[in-house]
N, C-alpha and C positions, 0 to 999 in steps of 0.2 A: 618816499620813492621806492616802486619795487624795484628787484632784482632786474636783470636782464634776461629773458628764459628764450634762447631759440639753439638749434642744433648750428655747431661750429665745426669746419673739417679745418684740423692745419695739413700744408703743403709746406713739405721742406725738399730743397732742391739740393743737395750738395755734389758740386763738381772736385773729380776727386784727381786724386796724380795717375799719370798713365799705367794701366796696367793694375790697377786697384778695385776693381768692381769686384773681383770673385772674394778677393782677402772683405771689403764691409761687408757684403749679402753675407757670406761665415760669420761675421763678428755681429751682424744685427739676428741672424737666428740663431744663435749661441747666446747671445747675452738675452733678448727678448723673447724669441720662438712667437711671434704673433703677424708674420706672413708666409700669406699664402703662397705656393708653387703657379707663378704667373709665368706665360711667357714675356722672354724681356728682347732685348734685341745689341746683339754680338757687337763689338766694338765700339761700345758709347763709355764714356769716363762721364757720367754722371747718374746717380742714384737719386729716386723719389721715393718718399715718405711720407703716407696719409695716416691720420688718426682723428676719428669722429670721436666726439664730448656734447654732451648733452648742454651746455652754454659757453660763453666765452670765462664765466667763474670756475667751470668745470676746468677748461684746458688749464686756467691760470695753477688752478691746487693743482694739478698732474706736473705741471713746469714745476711749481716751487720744491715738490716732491723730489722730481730727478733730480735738483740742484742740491737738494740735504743728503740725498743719496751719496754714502763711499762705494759703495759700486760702480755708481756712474763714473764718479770727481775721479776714483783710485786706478778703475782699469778700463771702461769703456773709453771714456772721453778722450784719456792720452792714445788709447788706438784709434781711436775715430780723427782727434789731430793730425795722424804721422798719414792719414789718407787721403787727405783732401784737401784742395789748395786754400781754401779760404774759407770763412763762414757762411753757412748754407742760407739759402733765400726761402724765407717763410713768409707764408702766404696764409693768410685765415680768411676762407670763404664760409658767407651763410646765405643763406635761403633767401631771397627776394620775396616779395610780400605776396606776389602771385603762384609762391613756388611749393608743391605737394609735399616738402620735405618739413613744414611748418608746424 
């Protein structure tokens, strides 16, 4: 059986405690630096988070990666905890069979 090969986006939702949008956007271009200057819109407590992978094996090595990571375990993740009220809602969309992104 081969691999599984199509392009995978995760969508991570995290709603965070009031008044905490500007402290994660600092903490994810500080630790990351891989977003763009979007416009966003002023007083929402919730953050989204896209990342394309070239399969759904790809995303898995990227996950298992930040998990071995002491940078993530050591400083990101406990600031990323003290921000947000619960674990963020992921979502992995791919391509429909009729879809140009295939």
């Amino acid at each position: 059986m081969s691999a599984v090969r199509y392009p995978v986006v995760e969508l991570r939702q995290y709603t965070l405690r009031p008044g905490q949008r500007d402290v994660l956007i600092d903490l994810f271009d500080r630790e990351f630096d891989t977003f763009p200057a979007l416009p966003v819109r002023t007083g929402e407590n919730v953050f989204a988070w896209l990342a394309r992978f070239p399969s759904p094996a790809g995303l898995e090595g990227h996950l298992r990666q930040i998990e071995r990571s002491a940078g993530w375990r050591d400083r990101v993740l406990p600031a990323l905890s003290a921000l947000i009220t619960g674990a963020p809602q992921q979502l992995r969309l791919a391509p429909t069979a009729r879809s140009q992104l295939r």
